[in-house]
C-alpha positions as CSV (number, residue, x, y, z in Angstrom):
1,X,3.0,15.0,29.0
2,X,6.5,14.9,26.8
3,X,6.7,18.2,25.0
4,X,9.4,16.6,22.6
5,X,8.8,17.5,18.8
6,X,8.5,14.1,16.5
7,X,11.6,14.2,15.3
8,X,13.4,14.8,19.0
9,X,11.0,11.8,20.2
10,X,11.7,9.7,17.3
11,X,15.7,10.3,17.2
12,X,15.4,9.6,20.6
13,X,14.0,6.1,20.2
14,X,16.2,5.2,17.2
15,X,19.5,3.4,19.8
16,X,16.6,1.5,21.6
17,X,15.6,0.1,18.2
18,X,18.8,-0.4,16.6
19,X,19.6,-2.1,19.7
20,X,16.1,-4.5,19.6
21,X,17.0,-5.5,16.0
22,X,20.6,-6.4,16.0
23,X,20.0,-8.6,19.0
24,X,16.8,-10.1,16.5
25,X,19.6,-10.0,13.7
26,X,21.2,-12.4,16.1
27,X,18.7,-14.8,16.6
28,X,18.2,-15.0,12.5
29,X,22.5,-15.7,12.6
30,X,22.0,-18.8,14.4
31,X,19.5,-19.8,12.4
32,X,21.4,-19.5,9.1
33,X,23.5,-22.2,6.9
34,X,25.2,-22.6,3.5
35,X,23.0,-25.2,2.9
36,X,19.7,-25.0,1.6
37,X,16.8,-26.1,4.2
38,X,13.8,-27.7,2.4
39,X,13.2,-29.7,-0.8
40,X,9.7,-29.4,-1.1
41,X,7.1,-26.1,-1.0
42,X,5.7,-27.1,2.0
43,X,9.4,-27.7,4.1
44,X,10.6,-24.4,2.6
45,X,7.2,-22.7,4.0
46,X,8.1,-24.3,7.4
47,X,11.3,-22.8,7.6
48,X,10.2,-19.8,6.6
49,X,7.8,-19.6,9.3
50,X,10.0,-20.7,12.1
51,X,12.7,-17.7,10.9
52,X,10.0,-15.7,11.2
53,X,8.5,-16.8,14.5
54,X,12.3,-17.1,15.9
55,X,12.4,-13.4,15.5
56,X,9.5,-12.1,16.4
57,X,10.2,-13.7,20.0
58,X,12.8,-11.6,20.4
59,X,11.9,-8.7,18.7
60,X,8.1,-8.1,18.6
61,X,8.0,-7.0,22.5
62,X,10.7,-4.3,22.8
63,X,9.4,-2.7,19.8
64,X,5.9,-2.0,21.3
65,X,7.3,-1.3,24.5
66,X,9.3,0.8,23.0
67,X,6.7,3.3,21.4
68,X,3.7,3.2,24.3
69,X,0.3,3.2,22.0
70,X,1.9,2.1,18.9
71,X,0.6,-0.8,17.2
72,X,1.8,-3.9,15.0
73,X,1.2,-4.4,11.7
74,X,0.7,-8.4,11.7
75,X,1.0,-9.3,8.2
76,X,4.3,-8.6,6.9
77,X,3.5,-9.6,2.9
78,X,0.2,-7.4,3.0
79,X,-0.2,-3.5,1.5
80,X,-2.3,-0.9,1.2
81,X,-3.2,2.2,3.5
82,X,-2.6,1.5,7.6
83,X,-5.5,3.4,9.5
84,X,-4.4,6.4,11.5
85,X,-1.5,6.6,13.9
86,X,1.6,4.9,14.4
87,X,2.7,1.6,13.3
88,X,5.4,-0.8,13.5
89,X,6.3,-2.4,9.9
90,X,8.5,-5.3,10.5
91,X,10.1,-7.7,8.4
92,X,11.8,-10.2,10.8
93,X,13.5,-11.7,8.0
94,X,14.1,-10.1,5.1
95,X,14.9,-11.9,2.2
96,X,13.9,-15.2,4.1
97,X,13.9,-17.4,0.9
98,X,17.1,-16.5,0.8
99,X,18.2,-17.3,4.0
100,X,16.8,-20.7,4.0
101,X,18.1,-21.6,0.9
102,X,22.0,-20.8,2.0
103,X,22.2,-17.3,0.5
104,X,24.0,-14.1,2.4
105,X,20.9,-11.3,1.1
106,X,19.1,-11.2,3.8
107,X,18.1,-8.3,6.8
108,X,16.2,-7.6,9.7
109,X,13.8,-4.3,9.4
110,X,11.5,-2.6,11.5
111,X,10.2,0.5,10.6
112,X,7.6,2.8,12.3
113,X,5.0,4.3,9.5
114,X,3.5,7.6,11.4
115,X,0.5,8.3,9.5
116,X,1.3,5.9,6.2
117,X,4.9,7.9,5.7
118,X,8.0,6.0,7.3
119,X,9.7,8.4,10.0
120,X,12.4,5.6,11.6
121,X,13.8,2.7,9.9
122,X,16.5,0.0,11.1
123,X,17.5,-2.6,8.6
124,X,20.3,-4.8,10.1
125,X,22.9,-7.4,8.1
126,X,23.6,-10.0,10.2
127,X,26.4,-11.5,8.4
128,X,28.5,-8.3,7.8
129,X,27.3,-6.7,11.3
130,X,26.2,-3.1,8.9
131,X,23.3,-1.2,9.9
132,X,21.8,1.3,7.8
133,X,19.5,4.1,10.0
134,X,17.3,6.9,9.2
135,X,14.8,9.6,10.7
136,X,13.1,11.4,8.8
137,X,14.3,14.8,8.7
138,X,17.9,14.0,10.6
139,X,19.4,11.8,7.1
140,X,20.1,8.1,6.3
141,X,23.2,6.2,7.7
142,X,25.6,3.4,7.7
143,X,27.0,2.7,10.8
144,X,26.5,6.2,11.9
145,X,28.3,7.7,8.5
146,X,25.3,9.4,6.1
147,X,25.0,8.3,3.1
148,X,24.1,10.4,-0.4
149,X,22.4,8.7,-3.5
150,X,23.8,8.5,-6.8
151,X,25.0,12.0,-8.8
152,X,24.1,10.5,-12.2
153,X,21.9,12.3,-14.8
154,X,21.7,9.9,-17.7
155,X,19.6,7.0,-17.1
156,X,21.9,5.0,-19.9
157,X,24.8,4.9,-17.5
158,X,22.7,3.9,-14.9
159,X,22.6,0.4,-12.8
160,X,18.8,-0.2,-12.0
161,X,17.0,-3.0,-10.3
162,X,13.2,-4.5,-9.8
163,X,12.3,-7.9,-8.2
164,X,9.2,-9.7,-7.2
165,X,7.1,-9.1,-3.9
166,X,5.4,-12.1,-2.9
167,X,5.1,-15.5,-4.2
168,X,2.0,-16.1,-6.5
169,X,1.8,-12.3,-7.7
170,X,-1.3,-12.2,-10.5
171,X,0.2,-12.4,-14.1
172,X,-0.9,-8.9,-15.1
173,X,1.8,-8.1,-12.4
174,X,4.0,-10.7,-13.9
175,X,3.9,-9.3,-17.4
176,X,4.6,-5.6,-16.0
177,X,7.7,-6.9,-14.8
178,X,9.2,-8.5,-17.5
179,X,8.2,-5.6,-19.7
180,X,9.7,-3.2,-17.5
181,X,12.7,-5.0,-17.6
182,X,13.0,-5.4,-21.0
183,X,12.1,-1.5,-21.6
184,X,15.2,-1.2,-18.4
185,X,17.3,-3.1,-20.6
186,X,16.8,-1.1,-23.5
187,X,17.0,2.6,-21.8
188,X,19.5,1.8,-18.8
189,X,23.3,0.7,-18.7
190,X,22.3,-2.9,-16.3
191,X,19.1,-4.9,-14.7
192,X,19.1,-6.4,-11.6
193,X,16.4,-8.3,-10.9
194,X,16.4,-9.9,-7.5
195,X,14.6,-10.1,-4.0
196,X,14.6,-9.0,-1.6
197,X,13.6,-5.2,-1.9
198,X,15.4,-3.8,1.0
199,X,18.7,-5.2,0.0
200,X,18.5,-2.9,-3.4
201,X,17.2,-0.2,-1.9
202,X,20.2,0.5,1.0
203,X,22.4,0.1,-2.2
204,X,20.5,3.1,-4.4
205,X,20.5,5.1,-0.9
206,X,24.2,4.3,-0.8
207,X,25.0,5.5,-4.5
208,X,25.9,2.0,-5.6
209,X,23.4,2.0,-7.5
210,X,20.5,4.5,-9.5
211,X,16.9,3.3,-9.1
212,X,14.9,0.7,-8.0
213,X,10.8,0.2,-8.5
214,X,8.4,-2.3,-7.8
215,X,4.5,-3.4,-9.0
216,X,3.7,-3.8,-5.6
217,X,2.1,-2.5,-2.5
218,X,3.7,-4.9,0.2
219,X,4.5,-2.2,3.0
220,X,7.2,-4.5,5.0
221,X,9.8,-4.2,2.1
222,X,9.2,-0.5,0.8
223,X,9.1,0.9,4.3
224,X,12.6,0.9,5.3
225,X,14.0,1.5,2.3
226,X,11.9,4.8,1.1
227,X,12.9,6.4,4.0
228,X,16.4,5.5,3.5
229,X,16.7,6.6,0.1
230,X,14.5,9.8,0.8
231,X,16.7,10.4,3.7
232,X,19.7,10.0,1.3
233,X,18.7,12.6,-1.1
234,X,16.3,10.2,-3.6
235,X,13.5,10.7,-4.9
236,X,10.4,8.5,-4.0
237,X,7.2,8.5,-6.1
238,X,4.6,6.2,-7.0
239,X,4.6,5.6,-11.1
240,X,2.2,8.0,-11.8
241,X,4.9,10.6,-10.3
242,X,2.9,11.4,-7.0
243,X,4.6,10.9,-3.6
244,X,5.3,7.5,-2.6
245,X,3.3,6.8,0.4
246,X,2.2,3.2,2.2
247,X,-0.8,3.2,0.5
248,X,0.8,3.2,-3.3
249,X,-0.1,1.5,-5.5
250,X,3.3,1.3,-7.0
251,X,6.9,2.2,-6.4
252,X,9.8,4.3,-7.7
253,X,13.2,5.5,-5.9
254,X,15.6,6.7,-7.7
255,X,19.0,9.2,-7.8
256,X,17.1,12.3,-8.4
257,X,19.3,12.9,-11.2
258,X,17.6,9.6,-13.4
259,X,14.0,9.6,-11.8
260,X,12.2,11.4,-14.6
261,X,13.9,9.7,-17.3
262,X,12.9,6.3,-15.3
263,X,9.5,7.4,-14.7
264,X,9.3,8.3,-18.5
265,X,10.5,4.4,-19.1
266,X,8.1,3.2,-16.1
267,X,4.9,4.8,-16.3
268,X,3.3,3.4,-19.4
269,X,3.9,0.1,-18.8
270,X,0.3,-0.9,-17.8
């Protein structure tokens, strides 16, 4: 039996799955154009699914094999609380609407949740070969140089961003959004409002930019990211204020600098 701590066993597997996903990142490459695929819901669907399927292929096995006794998480737009143990959160294609309609924001990530709290993440860009790493405990990364969050303080200087998490959302969710954008627009410096999450959360654990939340629960693109900006010296909370965890209801990450002035903002819209 392997008498390796956690975070010995799970630095240890972090090459093996860096190397697993830039070799899926490769597979979503030759999938991509500049054109957009699909003129219809149900052709866009299609190629959403064969992005997906394409990189699970490569991608699904060496993960598993990877961790002996760890087990997939199938559905890659559901949330809520995992049951015990550990679990692989992957999203084979990150931003997939973008990808099939020609756009360059777009990933690979795969994550493994210990318990419901993300301990190792790989999120891979394709297009510009960067891969941003973490373990918890050891730091975030780009390309093997850490990165640091944001120093701001004033949430009016800051750049903050929100999108949508699945198609179809329920409108209460809808109306949060817009009202937290419009309450954003009113108490920070700039909105962004885009999808998919991932792609604005390596840029608040990079310092580009201050905070990002979400009305959501969809684990497969909070995962990878909270660690990342955790790991980066963030600050990660649900928007009641508690600890951000894969069974949250809601999301936060911010600079710790702007969180509680972006919680104040966040929190009462209900």
């Amino acid at each position: 039996m392997s008498t390796a701590t956690p975070f010995a066993a799970d630095t240890a597997l972090l090459s093996e799955v860096t190397a697993a996903v830039r070799a899926a990142g490769r597979t979503l490459s030759g999938r991509h154009t500049t054109r957009a695929r699909g003129t219809g819901l149900d052709e866009i669907v299609a190629e959403i699914h064969a992005n997906d399927d394409a990189v699970l292929d490569v991608l699904k096995e060496p993960l598993l094999r990877a961790r002996p006794g760890s087990r997939w998480a199938e559905d890659e737009l559901a949330g809520g609380a995992l049951p015990p143990g550990e679990w692989w959160v992957v999203d084979p294609a990150e931003g997939n609407i973008n990808h099939v309609h020609g756009m360059d924001d777009w990933a690979v990530t795969a994550t493994l949740v210990r318990d419901n709290l993300p301990v190792l993440t790989v999120v891979h860009l394709p297009l510009t070969g960067h891969t941003y790493t973490a373990v918890a405990g050891g730091g975030a990364h780009l390309d093997g140089r850490p990165l640091t969050v944001s120093a701001k303080t004033d949430l009016g200087a800051a750049l903050v961003g929100t999108g949508q998490a699945r198609p179809g959302e329920d409108e209460r969710t809808f109306r949060r959004i817009g009202d937290s954008v419009t309450a954003m627009l009113i108490n920070g410096l700039v909105v962004r409002v885009s999808v998919p999450a991932t792609m604005q959360l390596i840029h608040v654990a990079a310092g580009r930019t201050d905070a990002f939340w979400q009305f959501s629960d969809v684990r497969s693109g909070l995962v990878a990211g909270a660690l990342l900006v955790a790991e980066a010296g963030g600050t990660v909370t649900d928007l009641a204020g508690a600890p951000w965890h894969a069974g949250s209801r809601d999301f936060l990450a911010a600079a710790p600098g702007v969180h509680p002035a972006a919680l104040d903002v966040l929190a009462p819209i209900a």
